[in-house]
C-alpha positions in Angstrom: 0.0 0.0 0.0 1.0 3.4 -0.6 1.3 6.5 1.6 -2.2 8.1 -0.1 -4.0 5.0 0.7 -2.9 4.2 4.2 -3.7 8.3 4.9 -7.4 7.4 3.0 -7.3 3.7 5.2 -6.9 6.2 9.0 -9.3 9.0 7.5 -12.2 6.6 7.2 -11.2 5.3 10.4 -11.2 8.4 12.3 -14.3 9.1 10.4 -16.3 6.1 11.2 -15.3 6.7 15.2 -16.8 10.5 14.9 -19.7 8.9 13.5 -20.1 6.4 16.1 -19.7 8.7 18.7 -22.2 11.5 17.5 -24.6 8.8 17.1 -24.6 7.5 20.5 -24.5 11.2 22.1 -27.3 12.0 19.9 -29.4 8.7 20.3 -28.2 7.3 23.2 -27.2 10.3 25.9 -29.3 13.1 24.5 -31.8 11.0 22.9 -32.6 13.9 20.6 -34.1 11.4 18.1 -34.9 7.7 17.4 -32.5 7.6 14.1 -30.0 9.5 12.3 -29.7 10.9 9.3 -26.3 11.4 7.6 -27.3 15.3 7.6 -27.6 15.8 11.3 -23.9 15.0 11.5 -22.4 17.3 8.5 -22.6 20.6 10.8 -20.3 18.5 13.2 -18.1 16.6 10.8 -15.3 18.3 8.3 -15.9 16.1 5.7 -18.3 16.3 2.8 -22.0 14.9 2.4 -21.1 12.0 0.1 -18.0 11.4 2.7 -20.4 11.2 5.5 -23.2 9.0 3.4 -20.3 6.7 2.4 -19.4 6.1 6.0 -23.0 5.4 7.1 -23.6 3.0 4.3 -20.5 1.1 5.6 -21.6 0.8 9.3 -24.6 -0.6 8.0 -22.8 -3.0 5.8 -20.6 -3.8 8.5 -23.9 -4.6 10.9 -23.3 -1.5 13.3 -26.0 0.7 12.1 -29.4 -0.7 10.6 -31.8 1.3 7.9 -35.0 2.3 9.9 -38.1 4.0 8.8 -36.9 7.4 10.1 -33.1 7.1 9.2 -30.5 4.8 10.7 -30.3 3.7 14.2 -27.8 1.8 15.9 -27.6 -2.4 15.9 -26.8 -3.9 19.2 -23.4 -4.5 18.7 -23.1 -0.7 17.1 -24.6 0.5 19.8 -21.4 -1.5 22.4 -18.9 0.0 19.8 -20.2 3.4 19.8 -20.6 3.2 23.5 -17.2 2.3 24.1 -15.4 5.0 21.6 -18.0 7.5 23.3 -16.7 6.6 26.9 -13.1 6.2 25.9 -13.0 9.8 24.3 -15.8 11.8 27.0 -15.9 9.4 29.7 -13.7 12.2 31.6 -16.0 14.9 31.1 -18.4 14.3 33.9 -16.0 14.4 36.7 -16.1 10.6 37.8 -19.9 9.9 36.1 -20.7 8.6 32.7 -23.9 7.9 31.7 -22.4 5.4 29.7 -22.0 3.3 32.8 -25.3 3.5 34.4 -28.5 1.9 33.1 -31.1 3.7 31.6 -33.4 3.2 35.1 -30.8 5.4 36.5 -31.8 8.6 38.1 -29.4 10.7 36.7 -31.5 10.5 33.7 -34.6 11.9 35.5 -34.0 15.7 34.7 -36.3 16.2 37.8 -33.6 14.4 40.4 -32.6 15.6 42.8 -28.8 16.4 42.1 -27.4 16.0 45.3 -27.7 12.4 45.7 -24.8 10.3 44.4 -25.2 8.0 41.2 -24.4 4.4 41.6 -21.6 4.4 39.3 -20.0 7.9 40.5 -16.3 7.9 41.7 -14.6 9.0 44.4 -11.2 10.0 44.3 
């Protein structure tokens, strides 16, 4: 392989991780929506729209994202890779909490919570 094809090869990696993670911030932690389109990700993504439609036809090839009715959501085992690029790259943001850890029965997901009780998967250091 040459030099323009390994820097193509780690573009389309790095580009498939971005994806991945804005899908499950999006679906997942936010839950803005049920599915995603390749357009809600161009604002956040410097790549083109054919780039970004390329990508997502390839996570669903690959079995990590699956065609819905409203867009593409993510398969089980997408959803355990997505989660696990999401937590490895903004697990630190939230000061010892990730929602990524804690179930969705949680009460850190109830906006209404009371914030000063302590989440099950919160740290102390």
């Amino acid at each position: 392989m040459d030099s323009e094809s390994n820097g193509e090869s780690l573009d389309a990696v790095v580009l498939r991780d971005e994806i991945l993670e804005a899908t499950y911030w999006m679906l997942r932690e936010e839950e803005i929506s049920d599915a995603i389109e390749p357009a809600d990700l161009s604002a956040f993504l410097e790549v083109t729209d054919d780039e970004i439609r390329t990508a997502f036809d390839r996570l669903d090839d690959d079995g990590l994202f699956e065609r819905t009715t409203s867009g593409y959501g993510l398969t089980d085992r997408g959803e355990y890779e997505a989660k696990r690029r999401f937590a490895d790259t903004f697990g630190h943001v939230e000061e010892g909490h990730s929602h990524v850890e804690c179930g969705p029965d949680c009460w850190c997901h109830d906006p209404e919570a009371d914030e000063d009780d302590v989440c099950q998967t919160a740290t102390t250091e």
